[in-house]
C-alpha positions as CSV (number, residue, x, y, z in Angstrom):
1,X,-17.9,32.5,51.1
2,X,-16.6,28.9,51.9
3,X,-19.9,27.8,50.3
4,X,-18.9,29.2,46.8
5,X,-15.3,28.3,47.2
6,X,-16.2,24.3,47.6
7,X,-18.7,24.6,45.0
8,X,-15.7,26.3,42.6
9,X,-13.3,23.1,44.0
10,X,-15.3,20.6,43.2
11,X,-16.4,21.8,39.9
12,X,-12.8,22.3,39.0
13,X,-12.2,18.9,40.1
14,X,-14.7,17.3,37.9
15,X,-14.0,19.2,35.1
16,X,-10.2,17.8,35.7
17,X,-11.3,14.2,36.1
18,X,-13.3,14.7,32.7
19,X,-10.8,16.0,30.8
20,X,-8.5,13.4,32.0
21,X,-10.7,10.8,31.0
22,X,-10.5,12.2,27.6
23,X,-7.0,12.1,27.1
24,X,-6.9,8.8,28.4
25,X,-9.2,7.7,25.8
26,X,-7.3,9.4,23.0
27,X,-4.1,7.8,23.9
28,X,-5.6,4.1,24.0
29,X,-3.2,1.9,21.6
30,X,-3.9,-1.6,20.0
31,X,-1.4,-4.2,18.7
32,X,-1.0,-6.5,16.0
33,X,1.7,-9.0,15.4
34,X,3.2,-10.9,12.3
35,X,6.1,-11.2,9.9
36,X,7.0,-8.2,8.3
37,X,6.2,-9.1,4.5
38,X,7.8,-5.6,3.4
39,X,9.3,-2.1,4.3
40,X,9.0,0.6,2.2
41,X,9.4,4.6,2.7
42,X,6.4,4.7,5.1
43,X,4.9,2.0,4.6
44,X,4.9,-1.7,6.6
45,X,3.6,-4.8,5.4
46,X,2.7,-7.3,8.5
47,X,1.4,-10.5,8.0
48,X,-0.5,-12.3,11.0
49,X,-2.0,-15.4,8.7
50,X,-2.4,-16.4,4.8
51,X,-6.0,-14.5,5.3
52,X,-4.6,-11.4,7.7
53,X,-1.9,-8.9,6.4
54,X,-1.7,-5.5,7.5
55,X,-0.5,-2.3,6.5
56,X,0.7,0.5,8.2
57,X,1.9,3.7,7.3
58,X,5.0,5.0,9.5
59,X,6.9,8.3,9.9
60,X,10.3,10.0,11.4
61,X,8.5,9.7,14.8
62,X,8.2,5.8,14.5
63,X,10.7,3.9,17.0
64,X,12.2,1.2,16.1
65,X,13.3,-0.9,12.3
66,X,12.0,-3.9,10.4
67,X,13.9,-6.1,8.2
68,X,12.1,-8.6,6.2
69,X,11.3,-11.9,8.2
70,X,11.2,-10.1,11.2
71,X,8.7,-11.3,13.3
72,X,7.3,-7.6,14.8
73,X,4.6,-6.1,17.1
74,X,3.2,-3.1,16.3
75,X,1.8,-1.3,18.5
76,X,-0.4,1.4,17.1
77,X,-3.5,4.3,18.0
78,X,-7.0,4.8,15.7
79,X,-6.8,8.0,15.1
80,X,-9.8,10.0,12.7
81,X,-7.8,12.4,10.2
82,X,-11.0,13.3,8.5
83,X,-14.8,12.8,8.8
84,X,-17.4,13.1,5.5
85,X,-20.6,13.5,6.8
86,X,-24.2,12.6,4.9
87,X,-27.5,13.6,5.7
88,X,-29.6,10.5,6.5
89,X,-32.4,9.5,3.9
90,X,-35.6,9.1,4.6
91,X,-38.1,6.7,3.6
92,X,-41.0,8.3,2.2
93,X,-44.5,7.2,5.0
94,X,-46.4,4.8,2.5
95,X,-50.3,6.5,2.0
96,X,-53.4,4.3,3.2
């Protein structure tokens, strides 16, 4: 009986180390920083350089304003909304 019960405690704990490390990896943000070139409704232009401007989209939940000038950091998470998938092609075998 103590057999099964370690074998149940440490599956349980790897599952919870596993799904921890999923969450972590869901929650992983990225920064970008630059003057804010504009502010919209939703949308925030940043530029970094004459070659790098970004745009983000931003909601109710967003903390924090921009004005114009400011100089900003943004912090923000990738985050798929939608994947379109293809079947790959093959290449037809050529004949000898």
């Amino acid at each position: 009986m103590k057999r099964i019960a370690a074998v149940v405690g440490i599956a349980a704990l790897a599952l919870g180390i596993g799904f921890g490390a999923g969450l972590t990896a869901a929650t992983k943000t990225y920064q970008f920083t630059g003057a804010v070139k504009s502010n919209d409704s939703g949308t925030l232009v940043v530029e970094k350089s004459a070659k790098e401007t970004w745009t983000f989209s931003t909601d109710a939940s967003t903390k924090g304003t921009a004005k114009v000038g400011d100089k900003v950091t943004v912090y923000y998470k990738m985050v798929a909304t939608e994947i379109e998938s293809k079947p790959a092609t093959t290449t037809p075998a050529k004949k000898k």
